[in-house]
C-alpha positions, 0 to 999 in steps of 0.5 A: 500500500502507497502512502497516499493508499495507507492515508485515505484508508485511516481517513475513511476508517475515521469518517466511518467510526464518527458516522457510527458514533453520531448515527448516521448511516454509512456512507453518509459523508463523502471524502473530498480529497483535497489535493492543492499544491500536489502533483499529477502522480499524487492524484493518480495513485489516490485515483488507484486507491479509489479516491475519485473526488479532488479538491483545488484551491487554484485554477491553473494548478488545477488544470495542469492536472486535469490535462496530465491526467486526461479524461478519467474517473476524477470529480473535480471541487473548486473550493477557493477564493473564486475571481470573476476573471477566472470563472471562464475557466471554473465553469466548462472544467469543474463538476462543483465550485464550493465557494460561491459568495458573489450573485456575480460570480454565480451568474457568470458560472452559469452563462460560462457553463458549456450546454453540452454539460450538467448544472454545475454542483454550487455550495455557498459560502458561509462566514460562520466566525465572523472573520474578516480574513475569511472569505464567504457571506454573513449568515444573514445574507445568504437565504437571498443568495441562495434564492438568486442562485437557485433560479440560474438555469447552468447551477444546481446549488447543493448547499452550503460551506464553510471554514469555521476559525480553528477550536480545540474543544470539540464542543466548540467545534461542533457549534459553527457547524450547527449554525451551518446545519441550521441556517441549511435547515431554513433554506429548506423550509423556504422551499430550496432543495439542498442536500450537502453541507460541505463541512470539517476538515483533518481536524475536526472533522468528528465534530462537522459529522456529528453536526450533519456534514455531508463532504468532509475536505481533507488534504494533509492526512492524504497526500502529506505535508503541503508542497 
């Protein structure tokens, strides 16, 4: 077993012990690999150990391993900052983007969304600590964003995302991802149909499924220390 192979399979081994210990039913969280900053190969052996769903954080990098790689089994997340200059590239070359904050930004991923392909995935990104370093929306923002972006004809938006400030205490882990949880759960009783919250990460990824996580992202437990 590569090392890539022996990092996915503890991490699996702990996203299926929290489902256990939070009831939910297995397979209920979907592991996003995030692989920014890794190489081509890095992928392909995750790809061997089938892992099919890649995270990137940057357009370029990205690119330059969807083109190495060719066409395959591989999922590929946008989950950065998102630029409206980079959208042409995001739309016809990634199957989810999760880190829209912008109607801007959400209106031109549909115009730029090639016909010959589905809705692209959306998650909307949700400020949940109040951080000015960080990017996504103020919770009280984002049922009108939701609302706008359901009505784009090139977008499905699945959710919503967030990147809480780090907490050691696992009860103050799981409180960020509450308020995700609920501000979803009124989405819902506005009548959107959403199904991912896309939540927690090496960290404190026990705490995000136990709030209801849907697709955990993680990198370093994988792939190894960042390039």
């Amino acid at each position: 077993m590569t090392q890539i192979a022996d990092g996915l399979a503890r991490v699996r081994a702990r996203i299926r012990a929290a489902e256990e210990q939070y009831g939910r039913p297995e397979g209920s969280v979907e592991l996003l690999a995030v692989s920014k900053t890794k190489p081509a190969a890095a992928v392909r052996e995750a790809l061997a150990a089938g892992q099919t769903a890649f995270g990137e954080n940057y357009v370029q990098d990205a690119r330059d391993k969807q083109e190495a790689l060719g066409p395959g089994d591989a999922r590929w997340h946008f989950i950065g900052p998102l630029q409206s200059n980079k959208t042409k590239l995001v739309a016809p070359h990634f199957d989810w983007v999760h880190s829209v904050e912008r109607e801007k930004i959400a209106r031109r991923l549909s115009e730029q969304r090639p016909s010959n392909l589905p809705p692209l995935n959306v998650c909307i990104q949700v400020n949940v600590s109040d951080e000015s370093s960080k990017s996504g929306l103020q919770p009280a923002a984002v049922p009108t964003l939701a609302h706008a972006v359901a009505d784009l004809p090139n977008l499905h938006l699945r959710g919503l995302m967030c990147i809480p400030a780090p907490a050691e205490d696992f009860d103050a882990q799981r409180a960020p991802f509450r308020q995700l949880r609920e501000l979803q759960e009124q989405l819902v009783r506005e009548g959107l149909r959403l199904d991912t919250l896309s939540m927690g990460m090496s960290v404190d990824l026990e705490a995000a499924i136990a709030e209801g996580s849907t697709m955990v992202r993680v990198g370093t437990d994988i792939f190894g220390a960042r390039d």
